[in-house]
Structure formats: C-alpha cells, structure tokens
N, C-alpha and C positions, 0 to 999 in steps of 0.2 A: 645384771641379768643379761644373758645374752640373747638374739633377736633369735637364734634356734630354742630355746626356752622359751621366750615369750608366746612365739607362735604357737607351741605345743601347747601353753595357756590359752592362747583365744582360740582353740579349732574347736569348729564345734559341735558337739555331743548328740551322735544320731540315735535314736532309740526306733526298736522295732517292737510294737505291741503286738500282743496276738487280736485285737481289735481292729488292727490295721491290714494284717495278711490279707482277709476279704476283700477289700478296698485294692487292695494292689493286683491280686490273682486277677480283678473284674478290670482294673483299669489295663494289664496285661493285654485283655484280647481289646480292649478298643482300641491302644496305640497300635497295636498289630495292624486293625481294619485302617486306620488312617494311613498307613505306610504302603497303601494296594499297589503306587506305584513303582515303589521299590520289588515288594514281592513277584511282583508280577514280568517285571524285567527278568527277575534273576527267575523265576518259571522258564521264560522265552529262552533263556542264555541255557538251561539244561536241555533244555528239549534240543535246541542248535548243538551243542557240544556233543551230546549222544549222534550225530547223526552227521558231523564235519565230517566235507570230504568226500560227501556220499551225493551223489547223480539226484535220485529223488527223494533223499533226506528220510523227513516225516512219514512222507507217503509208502516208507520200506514197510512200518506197520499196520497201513492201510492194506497195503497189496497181500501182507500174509494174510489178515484175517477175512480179507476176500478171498482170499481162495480157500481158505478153511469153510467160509460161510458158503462160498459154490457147491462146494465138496458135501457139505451134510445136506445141503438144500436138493442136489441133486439123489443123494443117496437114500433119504427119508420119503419124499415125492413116490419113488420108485418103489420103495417097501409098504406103503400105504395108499398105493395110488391115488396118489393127491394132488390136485394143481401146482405146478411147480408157483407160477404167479403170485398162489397163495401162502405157498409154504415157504418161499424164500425171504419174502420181506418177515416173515415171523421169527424165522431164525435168525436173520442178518438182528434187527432189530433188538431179538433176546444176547446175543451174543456181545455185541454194542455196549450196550449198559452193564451187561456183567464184568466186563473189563473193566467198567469204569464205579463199578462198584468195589468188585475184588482189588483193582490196583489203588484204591484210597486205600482201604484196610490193610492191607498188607504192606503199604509204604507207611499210612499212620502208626503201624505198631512201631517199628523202625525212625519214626520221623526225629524223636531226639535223641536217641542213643547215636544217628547217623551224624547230626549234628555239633558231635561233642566240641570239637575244637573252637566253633563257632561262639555256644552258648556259653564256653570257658574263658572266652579271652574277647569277646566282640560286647559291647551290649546295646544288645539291642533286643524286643521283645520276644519272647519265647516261642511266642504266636506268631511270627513273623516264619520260622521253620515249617509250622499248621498249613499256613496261607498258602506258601513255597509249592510246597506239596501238592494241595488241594488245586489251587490255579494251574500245575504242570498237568495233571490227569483230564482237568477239563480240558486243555487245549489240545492235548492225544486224546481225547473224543469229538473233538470237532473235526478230525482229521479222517479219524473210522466212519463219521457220519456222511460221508464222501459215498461209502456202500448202498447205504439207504438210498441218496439221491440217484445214483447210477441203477438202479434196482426199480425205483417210478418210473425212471426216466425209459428206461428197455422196456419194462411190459405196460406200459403208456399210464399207470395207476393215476388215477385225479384222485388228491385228495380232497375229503370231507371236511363238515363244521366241525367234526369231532376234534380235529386233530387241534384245533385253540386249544383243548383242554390240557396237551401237552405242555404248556406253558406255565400253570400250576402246578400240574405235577410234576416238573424238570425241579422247580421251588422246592415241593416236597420231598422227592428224592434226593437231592441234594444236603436240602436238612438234614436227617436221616445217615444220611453217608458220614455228615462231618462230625453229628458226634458220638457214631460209631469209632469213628476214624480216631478221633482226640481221645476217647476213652481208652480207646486201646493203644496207642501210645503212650498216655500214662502210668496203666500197669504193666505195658512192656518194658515200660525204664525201670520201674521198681524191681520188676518179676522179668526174666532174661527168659524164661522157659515161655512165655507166653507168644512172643512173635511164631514160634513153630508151634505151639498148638493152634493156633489159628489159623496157618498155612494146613498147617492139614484137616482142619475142620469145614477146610471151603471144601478143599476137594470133592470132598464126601459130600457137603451139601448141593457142591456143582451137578451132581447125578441125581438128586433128592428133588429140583427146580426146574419145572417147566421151560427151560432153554432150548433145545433145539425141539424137542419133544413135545406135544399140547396134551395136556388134563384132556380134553373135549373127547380124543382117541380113546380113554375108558370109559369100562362100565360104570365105573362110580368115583368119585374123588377122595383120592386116601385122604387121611389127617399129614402123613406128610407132605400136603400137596397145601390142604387148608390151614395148616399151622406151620405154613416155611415164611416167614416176614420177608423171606428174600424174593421169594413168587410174588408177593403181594406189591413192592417196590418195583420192580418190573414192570409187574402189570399196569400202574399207574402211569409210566410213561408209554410202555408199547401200545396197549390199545388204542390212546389216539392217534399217535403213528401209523394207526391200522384201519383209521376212520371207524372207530367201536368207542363209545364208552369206557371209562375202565368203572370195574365193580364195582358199586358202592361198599361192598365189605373189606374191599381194599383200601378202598381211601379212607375208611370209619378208621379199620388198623393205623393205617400210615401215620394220619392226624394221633392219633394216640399215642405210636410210638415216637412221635416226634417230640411232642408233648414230656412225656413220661422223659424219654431220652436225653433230652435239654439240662431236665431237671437235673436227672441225676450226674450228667456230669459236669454240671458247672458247679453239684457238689463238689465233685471227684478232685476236679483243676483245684476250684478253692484251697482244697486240704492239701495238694500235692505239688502245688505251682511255687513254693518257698524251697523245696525239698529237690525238684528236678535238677538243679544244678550240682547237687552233692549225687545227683544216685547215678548221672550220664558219665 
C-alpha cells in the first residue's frame, strides 16, 4: 500500500450536524470579539487609506458636516426665531448620530457581500467583517464629535448632571445599531434588492425624524414623530448632550427594541451563518 493510500486511510472524517451549526454561528461572533485587535487595526488602516495624502485627513468629514450643521443651524434659528445657541447644538448633535446611525446600516447591508474575496479564501471569522465595519463608523464619529466640542466651547454652554446619562444610552444606541446593522447584512447577502431599499427608505425616514427640525415647534406630535424608533435612538443620546433627560418613553422603546432585536437576530445569523459563504 502506498503512504499516498494510507494517509487517505487515516484522514480523518469531519461531520457537520445540524446540532452543531448553533454552536458554531454563536461561537462565530465570540472569536470575532476576541480578535478586537486585529479588527480594529484594519478599522484604523480604512479610515487612513480613504484619506492618504490629504492635509487634514479625517477632519475633511468633520469640516463638511460643520458647515452643513452651520448652514441649517443658522437657517432654522432665522425661520423660527430661535436662539441660535439653542438651536445649534440640537442640530449639530441630531445630525452627528444620524450619520453614525445611517452609515452602520447602510454599510452593514453591504458588510459581506463587500467582503467576498476575504470570506472565500482568508478564514477567519465572519464577524470579524461586522466588527471592521462597526469600529470604522465609530471612529468617524469621534471625529464629527469635534462639532459638538467647538459649539460649547463658542457659546460658553456648561454642561449638566444630565449629560452622565449619555454614557448609557451611547450603550444602548449602539446596541440597537448593531443589530440592525447585522440583520441587515444578512438578508442583503441573501436578497441583493435589499441594500437599495434601505438606502431609500432612510431617506424618506431622514425627513420623517426630528433631525434638524424639533417635535416641540408643533401643535401636537404626529404618530410619525411617536412611532419613528429612529427619533427615539436619537433622543436617548442627544438629550443628555443637551443637559435634558431623555424620555422615559424612549428608553422604555429602546430597551425593548434592543431586547426583541438581539433575539431575533441571533436567530437570523443562527440559520444563515453556514450559508453566507455560498450566497457572497
């Protein structure tokens, strides 16, 4: 017998149960979380590559949406005659998180389709493209959060005890973001038609959301104003930002959708964490 025979005799025989997938999807995102410092390099290394070459770098997308956030803060103040003081840090603030809302979601639908090459020939964990993702958007929001400071810092604002409460709900917004973000990646890898209806389903709801605009200016508070989940994540970080409270009806929602959310997509991954390598 020859030792190319033999060895085809002792190799040994992998079996995958459908008892097991659970087990693997779940163990998927913990090596993911144990690898943060890999992820989190190659976050740094994107953010740096988009922006070689360039004088202020990161700060090119600080300075746009400064002056975006000058531009409506000045323009709304004037049409409502409203404290600019007041009205700026509101919009800076709304504006802020929406970015860092919308660009999870719309890079999670995309996060493993964008990946293919990687998750076809590299292995390493799935979640490890999630992380990538999720850790680049936070660090281009550390970077817009430059507005807010400069924006205290010019009309002298102190902040309040409130604003600890940030700190919690940065946690729960966060939550919330990621598995929106993961869900929707996984039926965008399935379903191709879904990253563009999502892309235009923000838009729409971009107009629908208290962002530059405050509820408080109406007579009364539409249902798209009380049943937009995206108002209500907002609000949980801006108002302590604003030295307010944020609503208890917001945070009731948030914790629920966080809750509910979780669930349902560590079903989702469960079922579809074996399959994403055939459908990218």
């Amino acid at each position: 017998m020859t030792t190319a025979a033999h060895s085809r005799q002792k190799a040994p025989v992998v079996r995958i149960s459908a008892e097991a997938v659970p087990k693997q999807a779940f163990a998927d995102l913990l090596n993911g979380v144990r690898l943060q410092a890999l992820w989190t390099r190659l976050a740094f290394h994107d953010v740096r590559q988009w922006f070689r070459r360039s004088v202020l770098g990161p700060f090119w997308l600080t300075l746009s949406m400064g002056t975006m956030v000058a531009t409506l803060g000045i323009v709304f103040s004037s049409l409502f005659q409203q404290d600019l003081a007041k009205t700026l840090p509101y919009i800076a603030t709304g504006i802020i998180f929406w970015g860092l809302l919308t660009g999870c979601i719309n890079e999670g639908a995309t996060v493993f389709i964008s990946a293919e090459a990687f998750i076809r020939n590299v292995p390493t964990p799935l979640n490890l493209h999630f992380y990538r993702m999720m850790a680049r958007n936070v660090m281009i929001w550390g970077f817009n959060m430059a507005i807010y400071v400069v924006i205290l810092i010019y009309f002298e604002l102190l902040p309040g005890w409130n604003m600890l409460l940030f700190i919690p709900g940065f946690l729960l917004f966060l939550i919330n973001v990621a598995w929106i973000s993961l869900a929707a990646g996984v039926l965008s890898t399935r379903y191709r038609d879904i990253p563009q209806i999502i892309a235009n389903l923000i838009q729409v709801v971009f107009f629908l959301t208290p962002i530059f605009w405050s509820p408080a200016n109406l007579p009364t508070r539409p249902a798209f104003v009380t049943l937009n989940s995206f108002y209500h994540l907002i609000e949980i970080v801006r108002a302590p930002l604003l030295s307010v409270a944020p609503p208890w009806m917001s945070c009731v929602l948030c914790v629920g959708m966080a809750v509910a959310g979780l669930g349902f997509t560590a079903y989702l991954y469960r079922r579809a964490h074996s399959r994403i390598a055939y459908w990218v």
